[in-house]
C-alpha positions in Angstrom: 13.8 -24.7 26.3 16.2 -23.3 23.4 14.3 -23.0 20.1 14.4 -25.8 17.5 17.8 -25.3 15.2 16.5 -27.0 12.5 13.9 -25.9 10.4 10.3 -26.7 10.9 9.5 -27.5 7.4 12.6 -29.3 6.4 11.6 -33.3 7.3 11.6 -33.8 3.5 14.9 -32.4 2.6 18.3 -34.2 3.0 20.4 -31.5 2.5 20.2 -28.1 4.5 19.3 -24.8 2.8 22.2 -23.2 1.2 23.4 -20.4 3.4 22.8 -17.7 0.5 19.3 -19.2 -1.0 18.6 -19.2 3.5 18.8 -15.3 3.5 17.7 -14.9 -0.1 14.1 -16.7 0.1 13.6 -15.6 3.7 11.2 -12.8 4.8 11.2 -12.5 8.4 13.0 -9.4 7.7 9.8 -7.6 6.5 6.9 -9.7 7.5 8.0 -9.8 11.0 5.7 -6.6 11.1 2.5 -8.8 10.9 3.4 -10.7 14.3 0.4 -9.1 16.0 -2.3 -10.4 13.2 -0.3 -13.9 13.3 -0.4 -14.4 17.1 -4.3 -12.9 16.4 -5.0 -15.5 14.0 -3.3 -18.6 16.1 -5.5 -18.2 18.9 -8.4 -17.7 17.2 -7.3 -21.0 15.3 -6.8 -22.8 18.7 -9.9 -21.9 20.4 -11.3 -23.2 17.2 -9.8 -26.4 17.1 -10.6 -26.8 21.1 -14.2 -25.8 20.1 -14.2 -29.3 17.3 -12.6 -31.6 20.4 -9.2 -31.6 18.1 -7.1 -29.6 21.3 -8.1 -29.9 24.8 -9.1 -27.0 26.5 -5.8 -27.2 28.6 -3.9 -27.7 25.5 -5.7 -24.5 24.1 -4.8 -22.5 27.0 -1.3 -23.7 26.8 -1.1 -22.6 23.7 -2.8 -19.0 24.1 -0.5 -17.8 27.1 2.8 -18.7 24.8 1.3 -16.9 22.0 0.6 -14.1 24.4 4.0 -14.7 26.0 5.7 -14.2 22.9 3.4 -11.1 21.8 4.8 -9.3 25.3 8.4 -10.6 24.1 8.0 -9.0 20.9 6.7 -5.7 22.4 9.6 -5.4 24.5 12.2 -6.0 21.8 13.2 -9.5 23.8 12.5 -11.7 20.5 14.9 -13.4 18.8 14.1 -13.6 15.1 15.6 -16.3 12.9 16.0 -16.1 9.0 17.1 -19.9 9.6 12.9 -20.0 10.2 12.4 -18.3 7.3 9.3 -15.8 8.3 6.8 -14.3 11.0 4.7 -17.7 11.4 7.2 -20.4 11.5 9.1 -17.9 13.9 6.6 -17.5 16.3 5.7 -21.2 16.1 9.3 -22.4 16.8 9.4 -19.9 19.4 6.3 -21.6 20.9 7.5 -25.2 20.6 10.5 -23.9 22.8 8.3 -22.2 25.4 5.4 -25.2 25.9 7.0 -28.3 24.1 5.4 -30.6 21.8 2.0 -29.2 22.4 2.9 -25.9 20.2 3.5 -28.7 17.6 -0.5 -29.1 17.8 -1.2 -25.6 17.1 -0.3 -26.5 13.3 -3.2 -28.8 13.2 -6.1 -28.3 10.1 -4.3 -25.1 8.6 -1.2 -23.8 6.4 1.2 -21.5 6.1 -0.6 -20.4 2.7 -4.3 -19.4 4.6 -2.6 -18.4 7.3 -0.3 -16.0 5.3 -3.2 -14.8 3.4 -5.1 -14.3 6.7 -2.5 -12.2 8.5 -1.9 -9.9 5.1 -6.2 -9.4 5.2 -5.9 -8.6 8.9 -3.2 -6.6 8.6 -4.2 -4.2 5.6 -7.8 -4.1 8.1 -5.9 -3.3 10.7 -4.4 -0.2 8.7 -7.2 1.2 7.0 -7.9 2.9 9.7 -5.4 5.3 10.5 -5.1 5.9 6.6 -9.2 6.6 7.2 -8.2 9.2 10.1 -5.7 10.6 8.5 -8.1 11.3 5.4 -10.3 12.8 7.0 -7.9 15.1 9.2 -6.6 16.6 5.9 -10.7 16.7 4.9 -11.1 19.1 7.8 -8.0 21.1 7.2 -9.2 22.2 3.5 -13.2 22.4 5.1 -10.7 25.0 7.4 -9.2 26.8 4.9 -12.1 27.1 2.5 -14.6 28.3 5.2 -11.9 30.9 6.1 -11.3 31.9 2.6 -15.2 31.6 1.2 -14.6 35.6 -0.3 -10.8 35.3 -1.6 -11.2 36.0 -5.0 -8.2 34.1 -7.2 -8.2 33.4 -10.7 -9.4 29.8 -11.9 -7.0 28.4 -15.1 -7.8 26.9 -17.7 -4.2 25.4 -19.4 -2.8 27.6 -17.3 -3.7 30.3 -18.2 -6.1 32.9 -16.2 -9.9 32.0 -17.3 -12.1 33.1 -14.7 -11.9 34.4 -11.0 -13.2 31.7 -8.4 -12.9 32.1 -4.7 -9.8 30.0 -2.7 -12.7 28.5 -0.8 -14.1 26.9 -3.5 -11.1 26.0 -5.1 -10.2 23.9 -2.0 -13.7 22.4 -1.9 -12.3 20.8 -5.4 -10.0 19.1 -3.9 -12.1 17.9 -0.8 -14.7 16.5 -3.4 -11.6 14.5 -4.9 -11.0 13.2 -1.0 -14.4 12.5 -0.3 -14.5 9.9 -3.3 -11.0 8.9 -2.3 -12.4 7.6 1.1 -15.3 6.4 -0.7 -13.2 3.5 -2.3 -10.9 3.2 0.7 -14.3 2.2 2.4 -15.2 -0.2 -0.5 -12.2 -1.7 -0.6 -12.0 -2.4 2.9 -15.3 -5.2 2.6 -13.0 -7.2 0.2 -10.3 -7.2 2.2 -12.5 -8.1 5.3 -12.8 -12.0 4.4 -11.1 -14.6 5.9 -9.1 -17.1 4.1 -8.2 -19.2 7.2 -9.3 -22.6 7.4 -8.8 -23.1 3.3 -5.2 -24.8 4.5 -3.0 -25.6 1.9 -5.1 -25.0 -1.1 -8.1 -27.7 -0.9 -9.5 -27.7 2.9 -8.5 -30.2 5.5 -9.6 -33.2 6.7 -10.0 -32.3 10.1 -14.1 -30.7 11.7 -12.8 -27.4 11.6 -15.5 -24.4 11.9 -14.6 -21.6 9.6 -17.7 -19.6 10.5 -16.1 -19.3 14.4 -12.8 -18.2 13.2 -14.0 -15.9 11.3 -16.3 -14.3 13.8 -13.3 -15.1 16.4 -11.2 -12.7 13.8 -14.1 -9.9 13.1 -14.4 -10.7 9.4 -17.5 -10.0 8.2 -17.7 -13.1 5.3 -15.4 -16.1 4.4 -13.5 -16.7 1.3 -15.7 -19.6 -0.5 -13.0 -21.1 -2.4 -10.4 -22.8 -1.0 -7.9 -22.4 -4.1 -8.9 -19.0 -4.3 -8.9 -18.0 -0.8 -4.7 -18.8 -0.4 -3.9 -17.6 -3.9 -6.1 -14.0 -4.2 -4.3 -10.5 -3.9 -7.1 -9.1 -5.5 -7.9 -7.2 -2.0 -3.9 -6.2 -2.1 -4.2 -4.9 -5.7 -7.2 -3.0 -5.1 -5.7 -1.1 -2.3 -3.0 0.2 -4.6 -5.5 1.2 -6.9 -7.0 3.3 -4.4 -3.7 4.1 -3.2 -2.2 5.2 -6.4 -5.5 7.3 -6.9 -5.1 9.1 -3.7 -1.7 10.3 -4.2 -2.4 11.2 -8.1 -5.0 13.5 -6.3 -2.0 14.8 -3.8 0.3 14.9 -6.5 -2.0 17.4 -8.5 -2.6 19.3 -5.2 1.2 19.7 -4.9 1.9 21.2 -8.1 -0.5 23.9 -7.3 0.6 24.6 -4.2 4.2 24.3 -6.0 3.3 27.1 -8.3 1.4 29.3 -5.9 4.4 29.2 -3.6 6.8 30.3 -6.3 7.8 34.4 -6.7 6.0 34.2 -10.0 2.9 33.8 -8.3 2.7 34.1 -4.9 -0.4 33.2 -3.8 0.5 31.2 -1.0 2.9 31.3 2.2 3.9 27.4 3.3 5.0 27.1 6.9 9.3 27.3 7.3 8.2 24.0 9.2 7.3 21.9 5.5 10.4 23.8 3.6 13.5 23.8 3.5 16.7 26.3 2.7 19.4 25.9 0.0 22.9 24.7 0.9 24.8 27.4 -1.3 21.6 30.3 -2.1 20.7 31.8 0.9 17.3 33.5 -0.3 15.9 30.2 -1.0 12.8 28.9 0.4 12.0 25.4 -1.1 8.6 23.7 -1.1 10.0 20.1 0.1 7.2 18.7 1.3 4.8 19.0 -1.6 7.6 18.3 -4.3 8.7 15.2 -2.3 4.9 13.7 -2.3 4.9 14.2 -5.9 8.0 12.3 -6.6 6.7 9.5 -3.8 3.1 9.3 -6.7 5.4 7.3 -8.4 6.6 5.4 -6.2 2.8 4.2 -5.4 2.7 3.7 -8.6 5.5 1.4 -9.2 4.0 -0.7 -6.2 0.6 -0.9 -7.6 2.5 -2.2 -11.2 4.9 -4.1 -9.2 1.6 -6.1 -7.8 0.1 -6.2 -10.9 3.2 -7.7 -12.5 3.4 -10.1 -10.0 0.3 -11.9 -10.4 0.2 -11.8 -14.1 0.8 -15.3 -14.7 0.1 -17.0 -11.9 -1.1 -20.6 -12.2 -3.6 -21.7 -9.1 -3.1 -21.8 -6.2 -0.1 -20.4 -4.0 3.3 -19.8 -5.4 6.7 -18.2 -3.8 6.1 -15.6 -5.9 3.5 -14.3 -3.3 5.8 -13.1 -0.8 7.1 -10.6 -2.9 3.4 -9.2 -2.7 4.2 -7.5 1.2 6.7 -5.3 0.6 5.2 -3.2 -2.0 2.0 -3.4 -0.1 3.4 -2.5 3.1 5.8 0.2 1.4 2.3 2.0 0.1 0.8 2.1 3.4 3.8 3.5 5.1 4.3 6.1 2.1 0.4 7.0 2.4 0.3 7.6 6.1 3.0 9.5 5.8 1.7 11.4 2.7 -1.6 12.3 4.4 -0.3 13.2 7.8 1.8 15.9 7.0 0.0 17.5 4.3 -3.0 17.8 6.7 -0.5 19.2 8.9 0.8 21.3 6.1 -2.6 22.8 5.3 -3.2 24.0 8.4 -0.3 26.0 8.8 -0.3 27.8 4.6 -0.8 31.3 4.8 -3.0 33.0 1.9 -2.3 36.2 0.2 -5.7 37.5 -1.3 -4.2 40.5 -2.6 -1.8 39.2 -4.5 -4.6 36.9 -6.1 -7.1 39.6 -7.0 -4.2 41.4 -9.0 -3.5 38.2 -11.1 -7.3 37.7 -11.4 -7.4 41.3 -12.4 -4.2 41.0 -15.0 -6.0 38.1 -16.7 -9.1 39.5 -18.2 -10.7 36.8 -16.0 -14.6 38.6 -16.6 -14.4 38.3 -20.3 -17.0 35.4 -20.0 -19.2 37.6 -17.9 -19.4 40.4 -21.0 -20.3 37.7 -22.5 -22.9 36.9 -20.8 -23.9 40.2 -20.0 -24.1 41.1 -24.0 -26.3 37.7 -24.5 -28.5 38.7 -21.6 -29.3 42.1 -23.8 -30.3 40.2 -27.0 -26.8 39.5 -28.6 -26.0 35.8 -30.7 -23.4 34.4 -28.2 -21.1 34.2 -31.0 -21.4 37.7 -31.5 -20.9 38.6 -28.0 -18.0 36.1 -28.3 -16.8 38.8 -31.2 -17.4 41.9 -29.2 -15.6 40.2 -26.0 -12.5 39.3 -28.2 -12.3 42.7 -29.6 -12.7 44.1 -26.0 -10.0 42.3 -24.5 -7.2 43.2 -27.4 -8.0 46.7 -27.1 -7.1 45.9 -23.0 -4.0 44.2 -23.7 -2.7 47.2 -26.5 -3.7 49.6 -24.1 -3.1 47.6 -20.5 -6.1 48.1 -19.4 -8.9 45.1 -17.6 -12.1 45.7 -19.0 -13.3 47.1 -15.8 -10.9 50.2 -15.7 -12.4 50.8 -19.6 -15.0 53.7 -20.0 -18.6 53.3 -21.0 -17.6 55.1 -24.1 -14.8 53.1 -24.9 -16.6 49.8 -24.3 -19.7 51.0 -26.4 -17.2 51.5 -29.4 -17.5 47.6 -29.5 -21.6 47.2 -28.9 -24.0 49.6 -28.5 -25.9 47.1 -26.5 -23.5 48.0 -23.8 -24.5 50.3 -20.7 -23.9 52.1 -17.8 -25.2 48.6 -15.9 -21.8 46.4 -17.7 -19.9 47.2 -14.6 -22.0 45.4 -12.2 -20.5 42.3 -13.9 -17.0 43.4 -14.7 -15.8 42.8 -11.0 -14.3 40.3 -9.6 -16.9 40.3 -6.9 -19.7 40.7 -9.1 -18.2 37.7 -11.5 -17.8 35.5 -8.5 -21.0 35.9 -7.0 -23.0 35.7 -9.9 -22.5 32.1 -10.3 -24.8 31.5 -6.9 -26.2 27.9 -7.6 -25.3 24.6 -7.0 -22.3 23.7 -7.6 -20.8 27.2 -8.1 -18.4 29.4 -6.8 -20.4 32.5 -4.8 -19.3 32.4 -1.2 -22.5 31.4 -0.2 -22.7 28.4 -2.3 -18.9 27.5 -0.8 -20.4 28.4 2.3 -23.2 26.0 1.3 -21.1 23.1 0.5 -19.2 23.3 3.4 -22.2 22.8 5.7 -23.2 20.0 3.7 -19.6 18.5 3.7 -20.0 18.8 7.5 -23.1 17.3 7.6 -22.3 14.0 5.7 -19.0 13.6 7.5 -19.1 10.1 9.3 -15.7 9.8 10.9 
């Protein structure tokens, strides 16, 4: 049987859909990539409505081995799609019709384009959150990599830029695993709002028919029902919240990438990036560009133009469903497929970056980064802090007029500053000493990254 030429939904018109506003309002283009969760959803619906005596159980079965017919169609790239049936559902329905006859007309019964649409972007996003999940936590164990490997590469830490105290690479990239860890953390917490089903709130007020929402929602592995049945077609809540999470993710990356942007550079040179995530220059030959990184900073924007974009969109929404909501997939499904991205090849960037340690302790080393343990040192022998501040300060010009780091001063000279100053000072004016001196909780001695990383281990729960 050929499929139906005329539109499904078109009974009430008497004229047919201007070519222009045909292609302009349809979405098939772009939704078509939900057919899974639609087919998913209609034969949960089915063996629903056979369950409440409104199909037979023949009809039901009819109805399931089209819907898997056309699932195997689409998997094969044999599927026709139509904008003249505007998107994935009534595509797949007419398809249907064509394949049984008038008993895919019954599959329609007790439900809506509006639930169902909401049910197939819920299942969907479900569906999606976890390879974005996997992907997390396969960049996760590339910095627990790095950081274990690099637990005693001393580096300096900034502070604006500038070099304020040496900290160890390991526990610098156990920064940016804690900012991952609470990234998954709301991925996770979002994912129980998205996990509620809509179906079975039909248009926007229920149906008439005996339908059993608790069994489609089982059926469908959501784990509560939407309650309101104007709510349940109209909420993107679950859509906006993604973003959020989404948009906070790649700020995270975005951060990440500027460091790794800077370290990379000749100024610094703290880091090696694979050839494999950089690219050459077309006229300078020397050139080794850090692509990958710079392109996920530019693509934090365009997260956050999707998250706005949602935001934007629902603004002034009356209750319950309006056209307006199909402009709510494309900048969901563009943040999903720039976050997947995103995350799988900076996990796969992370495990190929090559560190240079000694080009970090002679930037930590330039930067009078163990002013704040004289400091300390000169408080720990009696001195007002702001007095040791004083002494420190006076210290460190003397270093810059004479280029010297405090630790390549002599006793002598550094006494000329405080008396309280002895032989014992250059315990804590390495880099070494500096780093391992802050051994608690929290802090940057190697043992205490060494520390957090079993710990991050530990609470992993992939």
């Amino acid at each position: 049987m050929a499929a139906p030429k005329k539109k499904l939904s078109s009974a009430r018109l008497t004229q047919p859909t201007n070519a222009f506003v045909e292609e302009f309002t349809a979405s098939v283009q772009f939704d078509q990539r939900m057919y899974n969760q639609d087919i998913q959803g209609s034969i949960a619906h089915a063996t629903m409505l056979a369950s409440v005596d409104v199909l037979t159980n023949d009809e039901r079965d009819q109805i399931i081995a089209g819907l898997e017919t056309i699932r195997t169609e689409i998997d094969n790239d044999e599927f026709e799609w139509s904008i003249a049936q505007e998107d994935v559902h009534m595509n797949i329905e007419a398809r249907l019709i064509a394949l049984i006859g008038d008993v895919g007309k019954k599959l329609h019964t007790g439900r809506s384009r509006n639930d169902q649409v909401a049910t197939d972007v819920r299942l969907y996003l479900r569906d999606m959150i976890a390879p974005i999940k996997s992907e997390l936590h396969r960049l996760q164990d590339a910095l627990l990599m790095v950081a274990e490997r690099e637990a005693d590469t001393i580096l300096p830490g900034f502070t604006h830029l500038q070099v304020a105290q040496p900290i160890t690479f390991g526990h610098h990239m156990m920064a940016w695993y804690e900012m991952l860890v609470r990234d998954t953390e709301r991925l996770e917490d979002c994912a129980k709002r998205v996990n509620s089903s809509p179906l079975g709130a039909a248009a926007l007020a229920g149906t008439t028919f005996p339908i059993n929402r608790e069994m489609t929602a089982e059926l469908l592995g959501f784990d509560r029902i939407c309650l309101n049945s104007l709510d349940a077609v109209s909420d993107r809540d679950f859509a906006i919240e993604f973003n959020s999470f989404a948009s906070i993710l790649m700020m995270h990356l975005s951060r990440f990438s500027e460091e790794l942007i800077i370290w990379s550079s000749a100024q610094f040179n703290f880091v090696d990036l694979g050839d494999s995530f950089c690219t050459g220059s077309s006229i300078m030959p020397q050139k080794k560009n850090p692509d990958v990184p710079e392109l996920i900073r530019g693509k934090t924007s365009r997260v956050y133009g999707n998250m706005f974009n949602l935001f934007t969109l629902m603004k002034n929404q009356p209750l319950a469903y309006n056209k307006d909501n199909q402009e709510d997939k494309e900048p969901l499904f563009d943040t999903i497929d720039t976050l997947l991205g995103s995350l799988r090849v900076y996990a796969d960037m992370m495990g190929a970056i090559t560190v240079k340690p000694e080009n970090m302790r002679n930037a930590a080393l330039r930067g009078y980064a163990t002013a704040t343990d004289l400091a300390d040192y000169l408080v720990r022998k009696g001195v007002a802090f702001r007095d040791a501040h004083e002494v420190v300060g006076l210290s460190v010009a003397y270093g810059i007029k004479h280029n010297q780091d405090l630790s390549e001063m002599s006793l002598e000279t550094l006494q000329s500053f405080s008396d309280h100053i002895t032989d014992d000072v250059f315990d804590v004016l390495t880099l070494e000493g500096s780093v391992a001196a802050r051994d608690h909780l929290g802090g940057t001695a190697p043992n205490q990254v060494r520390s957090a990383i079993r710990y991050a281990k530990s609470q992993r729960n992939d």
